[in-house]
C-alpha positions in Angstrom: -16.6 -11.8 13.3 -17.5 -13.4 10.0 -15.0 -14.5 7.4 -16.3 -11.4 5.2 -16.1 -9.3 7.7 -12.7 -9.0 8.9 -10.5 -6.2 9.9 -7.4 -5.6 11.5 -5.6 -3.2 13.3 -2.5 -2.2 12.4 -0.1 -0.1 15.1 2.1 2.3 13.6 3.8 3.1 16.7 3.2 6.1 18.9 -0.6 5.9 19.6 -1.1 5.9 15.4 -2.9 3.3 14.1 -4.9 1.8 11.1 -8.3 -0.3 10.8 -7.8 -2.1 7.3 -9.9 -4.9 5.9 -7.6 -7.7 3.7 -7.9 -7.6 0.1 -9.8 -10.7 -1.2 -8.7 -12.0 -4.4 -11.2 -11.0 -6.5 -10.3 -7.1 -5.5 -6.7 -8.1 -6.2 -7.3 -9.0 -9.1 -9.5 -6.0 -10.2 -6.8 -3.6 -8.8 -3.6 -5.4 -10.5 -6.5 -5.0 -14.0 -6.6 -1.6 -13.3 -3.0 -0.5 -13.1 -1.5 -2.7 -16.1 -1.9 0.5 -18.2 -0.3 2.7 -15.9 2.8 4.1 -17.1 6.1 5.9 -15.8 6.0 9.6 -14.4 9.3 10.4 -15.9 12.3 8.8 -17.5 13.8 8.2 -14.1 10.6 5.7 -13.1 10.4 1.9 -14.2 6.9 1.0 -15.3 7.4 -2.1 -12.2 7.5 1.1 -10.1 4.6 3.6 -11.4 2.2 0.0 -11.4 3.3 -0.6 -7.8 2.8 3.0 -6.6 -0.6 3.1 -8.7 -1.2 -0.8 -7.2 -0.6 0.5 -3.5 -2.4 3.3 -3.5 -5.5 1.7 -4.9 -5.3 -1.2 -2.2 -4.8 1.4 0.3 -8.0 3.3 -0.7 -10.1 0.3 -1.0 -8.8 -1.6 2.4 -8.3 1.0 4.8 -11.6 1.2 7.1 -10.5 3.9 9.8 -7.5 5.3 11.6 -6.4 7.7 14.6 -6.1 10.7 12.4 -8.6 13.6 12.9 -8.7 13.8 9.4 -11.2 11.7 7.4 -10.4 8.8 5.7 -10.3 9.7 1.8 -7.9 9.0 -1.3 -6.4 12.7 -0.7 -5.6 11.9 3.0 -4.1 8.3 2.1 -2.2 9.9 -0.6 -0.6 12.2 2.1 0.5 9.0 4.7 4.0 8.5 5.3 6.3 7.0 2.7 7.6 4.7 5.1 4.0 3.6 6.7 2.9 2.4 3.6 4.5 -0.7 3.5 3.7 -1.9 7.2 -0.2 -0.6 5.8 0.3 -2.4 2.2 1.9 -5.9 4.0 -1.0 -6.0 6.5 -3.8 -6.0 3.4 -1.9 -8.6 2.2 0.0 -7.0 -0.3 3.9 -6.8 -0.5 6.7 -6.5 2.5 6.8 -4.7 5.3 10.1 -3.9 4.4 11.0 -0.6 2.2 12.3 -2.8 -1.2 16.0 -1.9 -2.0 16.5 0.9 -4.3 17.3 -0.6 -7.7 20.7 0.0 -8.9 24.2 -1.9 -9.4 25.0 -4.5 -6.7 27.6 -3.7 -4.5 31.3 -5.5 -5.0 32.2 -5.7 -1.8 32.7 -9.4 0.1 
């Protein structure tokens, strides 16, 4: 397999699975270009958030090669994947956590 060529296979658990191919940092680049004039949905949306949905979605399209679904890979079926799988999807491009981030908000007072 040849450095440009890579792909990897991510398990999503229970026979699901994606084939993505790692963003380079050139298409990071682009992408992150792309979004900066993105702006918030609604008053209830931070434009961090509406760039990061926009940003993920757009890796997501470009990086993801194949997967188990019957369904063929296309922006309409990524935009329909999980809320949840997107992050073990976006970390394995190389882009964010696998984590789900914390929900913004006041920190808690307890100790």
């Amino acid at each position: 397999m040849g450095l440009l060529n890579q792909k990897k296979r991510v398990d999503l658990g229970e026979g699901e699975w994606v084939d993505v191919r790692p963003l380079s940092l050139v298409a990071l680049r682009r992408l992150r270009a792309e979004v900066a004039s993105v702006k918030p949905d609604g008053e209830d949306q931070s434009i961090e958030e509406a760039q990061g949905f926009a940003l993920t979605q757009r890796a997501l399209e470009a990086c993801i090669v194949a997967w188990s679904d019957e369904e063929p890979v296309s922006p309409e079926n990524i935009s329909q994947l999980p809320y949840e799988m997107t992050f073990e999807i976006a970390a394995a491009v190389g882009l964010g956590d696998r984590e789900r981030p914390l929900k913004s908000g006041p920190s808690s007072t307890d100790t």
